[in-house]
Residue, then its C-alpha position, 0 to 999 in steps of 0.5 A: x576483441x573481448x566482450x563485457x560479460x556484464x553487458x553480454x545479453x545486451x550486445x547482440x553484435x558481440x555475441x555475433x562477433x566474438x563467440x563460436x558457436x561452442x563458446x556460445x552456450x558457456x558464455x550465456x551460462x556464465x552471463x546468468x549467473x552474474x545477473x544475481x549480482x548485476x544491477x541492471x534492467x535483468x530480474x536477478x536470480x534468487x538472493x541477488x538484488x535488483x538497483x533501479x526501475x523496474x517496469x512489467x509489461x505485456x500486452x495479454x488480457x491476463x494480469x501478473x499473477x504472483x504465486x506463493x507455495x508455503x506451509x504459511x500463512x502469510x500469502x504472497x507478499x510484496x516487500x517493499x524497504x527505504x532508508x537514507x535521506x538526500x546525502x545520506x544514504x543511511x539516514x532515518x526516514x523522515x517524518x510524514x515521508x513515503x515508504x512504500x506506494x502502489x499506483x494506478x495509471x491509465x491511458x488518457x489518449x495521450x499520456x498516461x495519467x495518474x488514477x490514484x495510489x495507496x501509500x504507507x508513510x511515516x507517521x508526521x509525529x516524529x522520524x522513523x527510528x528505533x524508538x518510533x516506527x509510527x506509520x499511516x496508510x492513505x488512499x489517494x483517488x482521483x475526483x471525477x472532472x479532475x485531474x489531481x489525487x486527493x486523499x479520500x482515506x486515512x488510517x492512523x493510530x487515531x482511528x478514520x479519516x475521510x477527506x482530512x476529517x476523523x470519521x472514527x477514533x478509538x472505542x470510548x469505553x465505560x459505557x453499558x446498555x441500559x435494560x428495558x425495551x428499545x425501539x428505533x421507531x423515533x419517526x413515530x413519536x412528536x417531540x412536543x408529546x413523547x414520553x419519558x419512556x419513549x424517549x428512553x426506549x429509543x436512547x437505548x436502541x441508539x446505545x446497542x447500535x453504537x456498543x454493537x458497531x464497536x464504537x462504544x464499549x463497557 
C-alpha cells in the first residue's frame, strides 16, 4: 500500500507498515524536502511558504528568541503582507482595514483572554492602493475590571491621540523666542499685582519649553 508523501510525517502507522528499515531514512529525505512547498502545520524549509495558522508553544521559562546575523542594520525583522478582500483574493485592502497585529493573551483560569495588540491599519481616508499606502498604528490594552480592548494610542499622519483625542499634531512653525530673562516662578506672582515684565518673563520660558519639546518651531 503506497503512502502519501505529503502526509508521511503525519502517519506514524504508515511508516510502520510500508517502510523498511533502508527505505526509512530515504523517504524522510524525501518527505523534507517537500515540506518547502507543503502547505501544511510543517515550518517550510528556506524560500518556501507557509498557508494557515501557525501556533509556537513550549513550556520552558525562555521566550522564542529570533536571531539575525547580517552586515545590516535592519535587525530581525518580523514580515507580516495582506492583500484581497471577501471574494477576491487579489483585491485592494480596504480602508481603516488591518494588516498586520501582534497580540497578547493570558490565562484567566479558564480561557485564555485577550491583554491587548498592537496594530498596523489602513489609514480610514481611502483603500490601499498604488497611489495611497496611508497606514496608522494603535495600541490596544485592556482597562483594569474590564474585559474589552480599548484603544489607548493612536499614531497617524496627524500626530498622538490618546483614548480618540489628539494629544500632539505636527510642529506649528513661525515661532521664535523672545530675548530677555525667563523664569518659570509663575506660582510666586499675584495676578492682580504682576508686572509686565513678570508676566513676559514667564511667557517666554513657557516659549522655550514648548520650541525645546519640538512642539514649536522657527
Amino acid at each position: 500500500m503506497a503512502c502519501d508523501p505529503n502526509t508521511l510525517l503525519q502517519d506514524a502507522a504508515c511508516i510502520q507498515r510500508c517502510l523498511t528499515p533502508g527505505q526509512y531514512p530515504l523517504a524522510m529525505l524525501s518527505a523534507l524536502c517537500q515540506i518547502a512547498s507543503f502547505s501544511g502545520p510543517w515550518l517550510p524549509l528556506a524560500g518556501g511558504t507557509l498557508t494557515g495558522q501557525l501556533t509556537v508553544s513550549h513550556s520552558g521559562a525562555v521566550s522564542t528568541d529570533w536571531v539575525r546575523q547580517a552586515a545590516d542594520t535592519q535587525g530581525v525583522s518580523l514580515q507580516m503582507s495582506k492583500r484581497g478582500q471577501v471574494g477576491d483574493v487579489n483585491g485592494v485592502v480596504l480602508a481603516n482595514t488591518g494588516l498586520f497585529q501582534l497580540r497578547a493573551f493570558g490565562w484567566n483560569g479558564a480561557a485564555f483572554a485577550s491583554a491587548g495588540r498592537i496594530q498596523v491599519s489602513v489609514d480610514p481616508s481611502a483603500d490601499f492602493s498604488g497611489l495611497n499606502s496611508g497606514s496608522f498604528v494603535r495600541f490596544q490594552a485592556v482597562i483594569p475590571g474590564t474585559t474589552v480592548e480599548t484603544e489607548f494610542a493612536r499614531f497617524n499622519s496627524t500626530g498622538l491621540s490618546l483614548f480618540g483625542t489628539q494629544v500632539v499634531g505636527p510642529r506649528n512653525t513661525g515661532w521664535t523666542t523672545f530675548t530677555g530673562a525667563s523664569t518659570k516662578l509663575a506660582g510666586a506672582f499675584d495676578t492682580g499685582t504682576v508686572t509686565t515684565p513678570q508676566l513676559a518673563s514667564v511667557v517666554k520660558a513657557m516659549l522655550d519649553a514648548m520650541i525645546t519639546h519640538g512642539l514649536l518651531g522657527a
